[in-house]
C-alpha positions in Angstrom: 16.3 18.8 -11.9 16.4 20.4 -15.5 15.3 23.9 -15.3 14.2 24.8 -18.9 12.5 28.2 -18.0 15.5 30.1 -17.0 17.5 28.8 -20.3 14.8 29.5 -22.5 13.8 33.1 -20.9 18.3 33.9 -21.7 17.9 32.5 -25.4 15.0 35.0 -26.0 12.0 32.5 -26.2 9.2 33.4 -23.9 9.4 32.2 -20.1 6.4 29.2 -19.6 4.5 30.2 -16.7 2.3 27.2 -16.6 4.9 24.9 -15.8 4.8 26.2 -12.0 1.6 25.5 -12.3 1.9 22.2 -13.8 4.2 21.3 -11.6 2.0 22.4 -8.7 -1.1 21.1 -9.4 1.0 17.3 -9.6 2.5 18.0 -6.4 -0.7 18.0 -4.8 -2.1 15.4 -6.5 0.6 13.2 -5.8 0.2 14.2 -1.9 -3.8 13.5 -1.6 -2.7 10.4 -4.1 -0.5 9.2 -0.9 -2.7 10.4 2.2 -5.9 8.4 -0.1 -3.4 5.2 0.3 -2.2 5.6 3.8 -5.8 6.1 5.1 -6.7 2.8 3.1 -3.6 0.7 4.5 -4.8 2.0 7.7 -8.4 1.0 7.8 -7.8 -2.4 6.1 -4.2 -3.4 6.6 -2.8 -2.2 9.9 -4.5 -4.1 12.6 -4.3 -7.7 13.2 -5.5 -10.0 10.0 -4.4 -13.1 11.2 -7.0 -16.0 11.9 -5.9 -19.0 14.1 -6.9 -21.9 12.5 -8.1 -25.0 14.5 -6.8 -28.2 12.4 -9.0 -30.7 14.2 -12.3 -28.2 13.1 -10.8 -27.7 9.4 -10.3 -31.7 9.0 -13.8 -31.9 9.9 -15.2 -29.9 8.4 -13.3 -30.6 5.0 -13.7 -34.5 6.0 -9.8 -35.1 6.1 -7.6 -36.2 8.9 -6.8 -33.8 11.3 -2.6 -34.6 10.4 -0.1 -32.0 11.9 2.8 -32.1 9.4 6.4 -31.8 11.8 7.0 -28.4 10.8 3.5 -26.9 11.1 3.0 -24.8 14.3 0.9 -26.3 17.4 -1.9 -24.5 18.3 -2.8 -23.4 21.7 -5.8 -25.2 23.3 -8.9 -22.9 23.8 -11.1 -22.3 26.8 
């Protein structure tokens, strides 16, 4: 990383304090930032989100054919 204070303290210019700050305060930020997102994936995207979808109750209901195209998965039958 580029280290400007200690450079800039040896050519006589005045040492920035606030950039430890600076770089503190975004450090934190950036870490509530990430535990804001996790606790979001977790309470919408984690679990199971898939719905099985009954063809013959989508045709229907949409007033189609109930066609199974080769490659489209067979659903189990339900009790």
């Amino acid at each position: 990383m580029l280290e400007p204070d200690r450079h800039a303290s040896d050519a006589g210019t005045p040492a920035r304090p606030w950039r430890g700050a600076l770089r503190r305060e975004l450090v934190w930020i950036l870490v509530l930032k990430f535990a804001a997102l996790t606790l979001l994936w977790a309470l919408f995207f984690r679990g199971p989100h898939q719905s099985l979808v009954n063809t013959q109750a989508l045709a229907e209901r949409l007033g189609l054919s109930a066609a199974v195209h080769p490659g489209a998965p067979r659903e189990a039958p339900r009790d």
